[in-house]
N, C-alpha and C positions, 0 to 999 in steps of 0.2 A: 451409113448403112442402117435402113430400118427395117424392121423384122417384127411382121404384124400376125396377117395372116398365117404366114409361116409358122407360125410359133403358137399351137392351141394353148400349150399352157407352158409358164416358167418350167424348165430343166433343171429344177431346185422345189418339187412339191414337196410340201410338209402339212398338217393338219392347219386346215383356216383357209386352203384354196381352192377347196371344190366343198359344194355342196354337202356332200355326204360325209366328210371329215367332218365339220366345221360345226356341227349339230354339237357336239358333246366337247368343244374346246373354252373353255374359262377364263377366254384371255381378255383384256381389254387395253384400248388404246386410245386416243383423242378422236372420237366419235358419237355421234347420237346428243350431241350435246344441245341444241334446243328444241330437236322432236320426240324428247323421250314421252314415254307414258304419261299424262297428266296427273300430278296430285291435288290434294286438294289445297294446298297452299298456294296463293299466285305469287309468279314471277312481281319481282321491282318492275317497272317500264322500262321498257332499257329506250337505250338513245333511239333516235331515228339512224334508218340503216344507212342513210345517207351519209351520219357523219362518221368523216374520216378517223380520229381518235376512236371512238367507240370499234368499231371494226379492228382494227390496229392494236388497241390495249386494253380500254376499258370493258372490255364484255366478256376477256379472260380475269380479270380481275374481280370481278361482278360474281364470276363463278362462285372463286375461291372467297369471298368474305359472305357469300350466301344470296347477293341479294337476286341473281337469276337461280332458281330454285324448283321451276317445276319437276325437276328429277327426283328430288328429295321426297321423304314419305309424306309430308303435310301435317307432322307431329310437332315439328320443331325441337324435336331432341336429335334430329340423325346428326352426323357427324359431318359437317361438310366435305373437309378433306376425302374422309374413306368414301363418299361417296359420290364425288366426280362424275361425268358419262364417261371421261376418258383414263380415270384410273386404273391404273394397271399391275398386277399381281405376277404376271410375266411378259418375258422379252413377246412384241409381237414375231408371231409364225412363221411369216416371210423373211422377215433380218434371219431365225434364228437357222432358215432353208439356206439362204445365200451363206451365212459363214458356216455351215456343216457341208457344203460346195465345194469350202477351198477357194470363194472367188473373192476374199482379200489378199491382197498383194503382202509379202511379208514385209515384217516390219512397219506396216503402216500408220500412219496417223489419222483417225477417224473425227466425224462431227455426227451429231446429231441435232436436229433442229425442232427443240421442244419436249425437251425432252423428262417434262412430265415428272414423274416419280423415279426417273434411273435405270427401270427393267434393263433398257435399251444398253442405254450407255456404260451400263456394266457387262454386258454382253459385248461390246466392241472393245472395252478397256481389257478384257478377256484374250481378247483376240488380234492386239495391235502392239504397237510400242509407244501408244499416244493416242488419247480419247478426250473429248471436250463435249459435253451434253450445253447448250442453251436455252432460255425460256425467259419468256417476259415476264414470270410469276418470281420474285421472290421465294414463297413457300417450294413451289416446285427447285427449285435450284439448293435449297437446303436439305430436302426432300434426298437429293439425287448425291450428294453431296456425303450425306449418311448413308446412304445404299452403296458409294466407295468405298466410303471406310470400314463399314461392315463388312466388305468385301475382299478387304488387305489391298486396295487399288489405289489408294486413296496418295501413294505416290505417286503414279504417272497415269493419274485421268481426272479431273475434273468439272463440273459444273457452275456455269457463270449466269448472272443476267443479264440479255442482253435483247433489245430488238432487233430481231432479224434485218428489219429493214436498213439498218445503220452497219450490217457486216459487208465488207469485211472493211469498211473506214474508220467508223467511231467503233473499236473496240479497245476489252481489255486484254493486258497482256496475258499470253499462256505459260503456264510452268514450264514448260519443257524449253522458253524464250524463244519457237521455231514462228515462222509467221503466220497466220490465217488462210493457209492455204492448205489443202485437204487431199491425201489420197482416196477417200470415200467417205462422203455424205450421206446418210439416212433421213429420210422426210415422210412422216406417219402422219399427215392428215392439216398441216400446216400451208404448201402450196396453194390447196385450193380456199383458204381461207385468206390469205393474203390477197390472193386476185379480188376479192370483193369487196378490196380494200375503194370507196370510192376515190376518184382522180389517178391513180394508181396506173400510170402505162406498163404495160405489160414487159415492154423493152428495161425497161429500168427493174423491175422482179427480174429479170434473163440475167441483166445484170449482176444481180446479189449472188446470185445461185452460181454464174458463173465465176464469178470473184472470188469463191470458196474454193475448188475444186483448184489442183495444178492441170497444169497439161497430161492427158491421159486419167485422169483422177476418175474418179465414179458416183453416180449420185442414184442412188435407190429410191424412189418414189410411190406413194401410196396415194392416189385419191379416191374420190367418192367418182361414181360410173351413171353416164345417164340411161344407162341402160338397167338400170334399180328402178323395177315397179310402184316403187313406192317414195314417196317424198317423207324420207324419216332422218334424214341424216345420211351420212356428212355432204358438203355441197357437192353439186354432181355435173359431172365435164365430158361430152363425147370427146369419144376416138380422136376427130381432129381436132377439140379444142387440146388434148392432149398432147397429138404429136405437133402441135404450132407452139406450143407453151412457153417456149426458150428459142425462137426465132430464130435457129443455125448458130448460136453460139455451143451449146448442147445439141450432139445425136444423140435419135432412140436408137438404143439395141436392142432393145426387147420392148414389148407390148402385149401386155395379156391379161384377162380377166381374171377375175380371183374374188375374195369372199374375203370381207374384214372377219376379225376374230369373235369372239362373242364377246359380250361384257353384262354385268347386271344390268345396267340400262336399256338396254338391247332384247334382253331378254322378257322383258318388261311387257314387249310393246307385243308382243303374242304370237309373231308369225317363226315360221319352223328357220327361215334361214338368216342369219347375219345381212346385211347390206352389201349388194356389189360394189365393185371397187376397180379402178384398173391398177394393176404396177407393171412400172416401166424403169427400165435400167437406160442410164444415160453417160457419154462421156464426151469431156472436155478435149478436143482438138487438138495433136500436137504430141510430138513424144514423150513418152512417161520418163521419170527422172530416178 
Protein backbone atom coordinates (compact mmCIF):
# COMPACT_ATOMS: atom_id res chain seq x y z
CA UNK A 1 0.00 0.00 0.00
CA UNK A 2 1.35 3.44 -1.10
CA UNK A 3 0.00 6.54 0.11
CA UNK A 4 1.29 9.64 -1.79
CA UNK A 5 -0.90 11.85 -2.87
CA UNK A 6 -3.14 10.96 -0.42
CA UNK A 7 -1.35 12.13 2.26
CA UNK A 8 -0.43 16.20 1.83
CA UNK A 9 1.34 15.98 4.85
CA UNK A 10 2.72 13.29 7.77
CA UNK A 11 -0.32 12.73 10.42
CA UNK A 12 2.59 13.38 12.90
CA UNK A 13 3.35 17.31 12.20
CA UNK A 14 5.76 18.80 14.57
CA UNK A 15 8.05 22.09 13.96
CA UNK A 16 10.61 21.42 10.83
CA UNK A 17 7.71 20.19 8.39
CA UNK A 18 6.15 23.14 6.86
CA UNK A 19 7.58 26.10 6.14
CA UNK A 20 6.36 28.52 8.53
CA UNK A 21 7.40 26.15 11.66
CA UNK A 22 10.70 25.55 10.54
CA UNK A 23 12.08 29.39 10.30
CA UNK A 24 12.80 29.51 14.13
CA UNK A 25 13.69 25.71 14.91
CA UNK A 26 17.51 25.11 15.92
CA UNK A 27 17.81 21.74 15.04
CA UNK A 28 20.34 20.06 13.09
CA UNK A 29 21.07 16.88 11.62
CA UNK A 30 23.52 15.27 8.86
CA UNK A 31 22.80 17.91 6.21
CA UNK A 32 24.35 20.81 4.25
CA UNK A 33 27.59 19.16 4.51
CA UNK A 34 29.45 20.25 1.26
CA UNK A 35 27.26 23.16 0.02
CA UNK A 36 27.52 25.21 3.14
CA UNK A 37 28.49 28.94 2.96
CA UNK A 38 32.11 29.26 1.73
CA UNK A 39 34.73 30.31 4.09
CA UNK A 40 37.76 31.50 3.39
CA UNK A 41 39.74 28.50 4.14
CA UNK A 42 39.73 25.87 1.37
CA UNK A 43 38.66 22.40 1.54
CA UNK A 44 41.71 19.37 1.41
CA UNK A 45 40.81 17.91 -2.49
CA UNK A 46 38.92 15.35 -1.57
CA UNK A 47 38.90 12.03 -3.78
CA UNK A 48 37.33 11.88 -7.00
CA UNK A 49 33.61 11.14 -6.73
CA UNK A 50 34.15 8.25 -8.62
CA UNK A 51 35.88 6.47 -5.89
CA UNK A 52 34.24 4.03 -4.18
CA UNK A 53 35.97 4.23 -0.47
CA UNK A 54 35.78 8.04 -0.57
CA UNK A 55 31.99 8.03 -0.90
CA UNK A 56 31.59 5.06 1.70
CA UNK A 57 34.16 6.39 4.31
CA UNK A 58 36.66 8.60 3.67
CA UNK A 59 34.83 11.90 3.26
CA UNK A 60 33.03 11.38 6.58
CA UNK A 61 36.17 11.03 8.11
CA UNK A 62 37.76 14.08 6.14
CA UNK A 63 34.99 15.92 8.04
CA UNK A 64 35.66 14.95 11.41
CA UNK A 65 39.71 15.49 11.33
CA UNK A 66 39.12 18.87 9.50
CA UNK A 67 40.54 18.41 6.30
CA UNK A 68 36.92 19.09 4.33
CA UNK A 69 36.34 22.45 6.01
CA UNK A 70 34.58 24.95 3.92
CA UNK A 71 31.90 25.06 6.59
CA UNK A 72 34.34 26.07 9.15
CA UNK A 73 34.89 30.05 9.74
CA UNK A 74 38.36 30.18 7.87
CA UNK A 75 40.23 31.12 11.30
CA UNK A 76 41.49 27.87 12.03
CA UNK A 77 40.52 28.02 15.63
CA UNK A 78 36.82 26.68 15.28
CA UNK A 79 36.29 23.53 16.82
CA UNK A 80 35.63 20.93 14.36
CA UNK A 81 33.60 18.77 16.28
CA UNK A 82 31.11 21.58 17.46
CA UNK A 83 30.85 22.51 14.25
CA UNK A 84 29.83 19.76 11.76
CA UNK A 85 26.97 20.66 9.02
CA UNK A 86 25.12 17.85 10.61
CA UNK A 87 25.80 18.46 14.27
CA UNK A 88 23.14 18.20 16.35
CA UNK A 89 21.94 19.91 19.56
CA UNK A 90 18.52 18.01 19.34
CA UNK A 91 16.45 14.95 18.45
CA UNK A 92 15.44 15.70 14.72
CA UNK A 93 11.60 16.98 14.48
CA UNK A 94 10.12 14.33 12.64
CA UNK A 95 11.51 11.01 14.90
CA UNK A 96 10.54 13.32 17.84
CA UNK A 97 6.54 13.81 15.76
CA UNK A 98 6.37 9.95 15.19
CA UNK A 99 7.15 8.87 18.79
CA UNK A 100 4.81 11.76 20.43
CA UNK A 101 2.32 9.48 17.73
CA UNK A 102 2.46 6.58 19.82
CA UNK A 103 3.69 4.87 16.53
CA UNK A 104 6.39 2.69 18.16
CA UNK A 105 5.40 -0.52 18.92
CA UNK A 106 5.89 -1.37 22.80
CA UNK A 107 8.56 -2.73 23.86
CA UNK A 108 10.62 -2.39 20.93
CA UNK A 109 14.10 -2.50 19.78
CA UNK A 110 15.16 0.56 17.75
CA UNK A 111 18.27 1.33 15.22
CA UNK A 112 19.43 4.32 14.15
CA UNK A 113 21.69 4.67 11.14
CA UNK A 114 24.29 7.44 11.93
CA UNK A 115 23.79 8.38 14.39
CA UNK A 116 25.79 11.33 14.75
CA UNK A 117 26.19 12.88 18.28
CA UNK A 118 23.12 10.54 19.97
CA UNK A 119 20.27 13.43 19.87
CA UNK A 120 18.47 10.57 18.22
CA UNK A 121 19.42 7.61 19.73
CA UNK A 122 18.55 8.82 23.03
CA UNK A 123 15.32 9.67 22.12
CA UNK A 124 14.54 6.03 20.82
CA UNK A 125 16.57 4.55 24.04
CA UNK A 126 13.77 6.77 25.77
CA UNK A 127 11.14 5.26 24.16
CA UNK A 128 11.89 1.31 23.62
CA UNK A 129 13.31 -1.68 25.50
CA UNK A 130 16.59 -1.56 23.14
CA UNK A 131 18.21 1.15 21.12
CA UNK A 132 21.49 0.73 19.06
CA UNK A 133 22.82 4.20 17.18
CA UNK A 134 25.68 3.28 14.22
CA UNK A 135 28.11 5.42 12.46
CA UNK A 136 31.30 4.87 10.54
CA UNK A 137 32.97 7.82 12.82
CA UNK A 138 34.64 6.75 15.70
CA UNK A 139 34.26 10.25 17.46
CA UNK A 140 30.48 10.04 16.64
CA UNK A 141 30.00 6.71 18.38
CA UNK A 142 31.92 7.91 21.61
CA UNK A 143 29.99 11.01 21.15
CA UNK A 144 26.65 9.04 21.29
CA UNK A 145 27.90 6.73 23.65
CA UNK A 146 28.24 9.80 26.44
CA UNK A 147 25.05 11.18 25.61
CA UNK A 148 23.64 7.46 27.11
CA UNK A 149 25.34 7.70 29.94
CA UNK A 150 24.53 11.26 30.66
CA UNK A 151 21.33 10.09 30.10
CA UNK A 152 21.05 6.99 32.68
CA UNK A 153 20.53 4.87 29.38
CA UNK A 154 23.63 3.79 29.08
CA UNK A 155 22.26 0.11 30.33
CA UNK A 156 19.98 -0.76 27.53
CA UNK A 157 21.11 1.36 24.54
CA UNK A 158 24.22 1.69 22.86
CA UNK A 159 26.37 2.99 20.10
CA UNK A 160 28.74 1.03 17.96
CA UNK A 161 30.99 1.45 14.76
CA UNK A 162 29.96 0.11 12.10
CA UNK A 163 29.48 0.35 8.21
CA UNK A 164 26.29 0.40 7.22
CA UNK A 165 27.04 -1.41 4.28
CA UNK A 166 28.52 -4.72 6.15
CA UNK A 167 24.89 -4.87 8.32
CA UNK A 168 23.36 -6.78 9.16
CA UNK A 169 26.54 -9.68 8.37
CA UNK A 170 29.76 -8.33 9.56
CA UNK A 171 28.60 -7.03 12.86
CA UNK A 172 29.14 -6.54 16.39
CA UNK A 173 27.46 -8.15 19.07
CA UNK A 174 24.57 -6.18 20.95
CA UNK A 175 24.05 -6.05 24.71
CA UNK A 176 20.93 -7.00 24.88
CA UNK A 177 22.55 -10.57 22.80
CA UNK A 178 19.07 -10.24 20.50
CA UNK A 179 20.11 -10.24 16.79
CA UNK A 180 20.23 -7.42 14.12
CA UNK A 181 17.08 -7.37 13.43
CA UNK A 182 14.90 -4.23 14.27
CA UNK A 183 11.31 -3.36 15.16
CA UNK A 184 12.02 0.31 13.77
CA UNK A 185 14.83 1.93 11.92
CA UNK A 186 15.54 5.69 11.77
CA UNK A 187 17.56 6.99 8.70
CA UNK A 188 18.33 10.95 8.73
CA UNK A 189 20.19 11.62 5.70
CA UNK A 190 22.32 8.49 5.11
CA UNK A 191 20.27 6.60 2.35
CA UNK A 192 20.66 9.11 -0.08
CA UNK A 193 24.32 9.20 0.38
CA UNK A 194 24.97 5.71 0.18
CA UNK A 195 23.24 5.32 -3.24
CA UNK A 196 26.12 7.52 -4.69
CA UNK A 197 28.06 5.08 -3.42
CA UNK A 198 29.83 4.45 -7.05
CA UNK A 199 29.27 0.52 -8.30
CA UNK A 200 26.70 0.21 -5.64
CA UNK A 201 23.49 -1.76 -7.10
CA UNK A 202 20.78 -0.44 -5.75
CA UNK A 203 19.31 -4.06 -4.99
CA UNK A 204 22.15 -4.88 -2.68
CA UNK A 205 21.29 -1.13 -0.42
CA UNK A 206 17.43 -2.87 -0.50
CA UNK A 207 19.12 -5.47 0.83
CA UNK A 208 20.95 -3.96 4.02
CA UNK A 209 18.04 -1.95 4.90
CA UNK A 210 15.98 -4.88 4.65
CA UNK A 211 18.17 -7.19 6.61
CA UNK A 212 17.69 -4.78 9.60
CA UNK A 213 14.04 -4.52 10.11
CA UNK A 214 11.96 -8.18 11.16
CA UNK A 215 8.80 -8.80 9.51
CA UNK A 216 6.30 -5.99 10.06
CA UNK A 217 9.28 -3.78 11.50
CA UNK A 218 9.48 -0.04 10.27
CA UNK A 219 11.95 2.17 8.79
CA UNK A 220 11.50 5.99 9.03
CA UNK A 221 13.39 7.80 6.29
CA UNK A 222 14.61 11.36 5.61
CA UNK A 223 16.19 12.43 2.27
CA UNK A 224 17.03 15.27 0.41
CA UNK A 225 13.77 16.13 -2.40
CA UNK A 226 14.39 17.11 -5.92
CA UNK A 227 11.95 19.20 -5.70
CA UNK A 228 14.56 21.92 -3.50
CA UNK A 229 15.18 24.97 -5.61
CA UNK A 230 18.22 25.01 -4.81
CA UNK A 231 21.46 22.73 -5.13
CA UNK A 232 22.71 23.27 -1.45
CA UNK A 233 22.45 20.09 0.16
CA UNK A 234 21.68 17.02 1.07
CA UNK A 235 21.63 14.85 -2.17
CA UNK A 236 18.22 15.16 -3.83
CA UNK A 237 15.82 12.12 -5.17
CA UNK A 238 12.28 12.50 -6.96
CA UNK A 239 9.27 11.03 -5.84
CA UNK A 240 9.95 8.01 -7.91
CA UNK A 241 13.46 7.53 -7.30
CA UNK A 242 12.12 7.38 -3.78
CA UNK A 243 9.22 5.24 -4.00
CA UNK A 244 11.66 2.55 -6.25
CA UNK A 245 14.36 2.84 -3.62
CA UNK A 246 13.87 -0.73 -1.96
CA UNK A 247 12.45 -2.65 -5.01
CA UNK A 248 9.30 -4.48 -3.25
CA UNK A 249 11.29 -5.81 -0.45
CA UNK A 250 10.16 -2.53 1.61
CA UNK A 251 6.42 -0.81 1.07
CA UNK A 252 5.89 2.94 1.26
CA UNK A 253 3.20 3.96 3.59
CA UNK A 254 3.45 7.18 3.70
CA UNK A 255 5.19 9.79 1.27
CA UNK A 256 5.24 13.43 1.98
CA UNK A 257 7.14 16.56 1.70
CA UNK A 258 8.53 18.18 4.69
CA UNK A 259 11.35 20.62 5.54
CA UNK A 260 14.76 19.50 7.06
CA UNK A 261 15.39 21.37 10.50
CA UNK A 262 17.56 24.24 10.59
CA UNK A 263 21.08 23.98 11.62
CA UNK A 264 23.97 26.75 11.73
CA UNK A 265 25.15 25.69 8.51
CA UNK A 266 22.17 26.13 6.91
CA UNK A 267 21.46 29.10 8.26
CA UNK A 268 24.63 30.35 6.71
CA UNK A 269 23.71 29.99 3.35
CA UNK A 270 20.94 33.03 3.62
CA UNK A 271 17.79 31.90 2.37
CA UNK A 272 14.44 32.00 4.78
CA UNK A 273 13.79 28.22 4.36
CA UNK A 274 15.54 24.95 5.47
CA UNK A 275 15.95 22.49 2.40
CA UNK A 276 13.17 20.15 1.14
CA UNK A 277 13.26 16.83 1.84
CA UNK A 278 10.81 13.92 1.45
CA UNK A 279 10.03 11.36 4.53
CA UNK A 280 8.62 8.30 4.04
CA UNK A 281 7.52 5.55 6.36
CA UNK A 282 8.24 2.00 5.20
CA UNK A 283 7.50 -1.69 6.32
CA UNK A 284 8.98 -4.89 5.96
CA UNK A 285 6.67 -7.70 4.60
CA UNK A 286 5.17 -10.37 6.86
CA UNK A 287 3.62 -10.61 10.30
CA UNK A 288 5.04 -8.66 13.11
CA UNK A 289 6.39 -10.74 15.89
Amino acid sequence: RVVVEALPHVPVALPGHHRSASRSTPRTQRSMAETAAPSAAPSAAPAAKDDPMWQRRDKWMAFYDGKLNSHLDGSGTADVAENLPWRSFAATSQLEAFVAAGRLPPKCRCLELGCGHGENTVLLAQNSAFAVGVDISPASVEATNEALKVAGLADRAQALQADILDLPQVVPALMDGKPWEFDFVFDCQCFHCLRMIPGLEPSALADVYSGLLKPGGRLLLLTGSSEEPTYRGPERLSRSEVLAAFGGKLVCEELTSTLFDWTPTCRKQGLPDPPLGWLSVWVKPGPSS
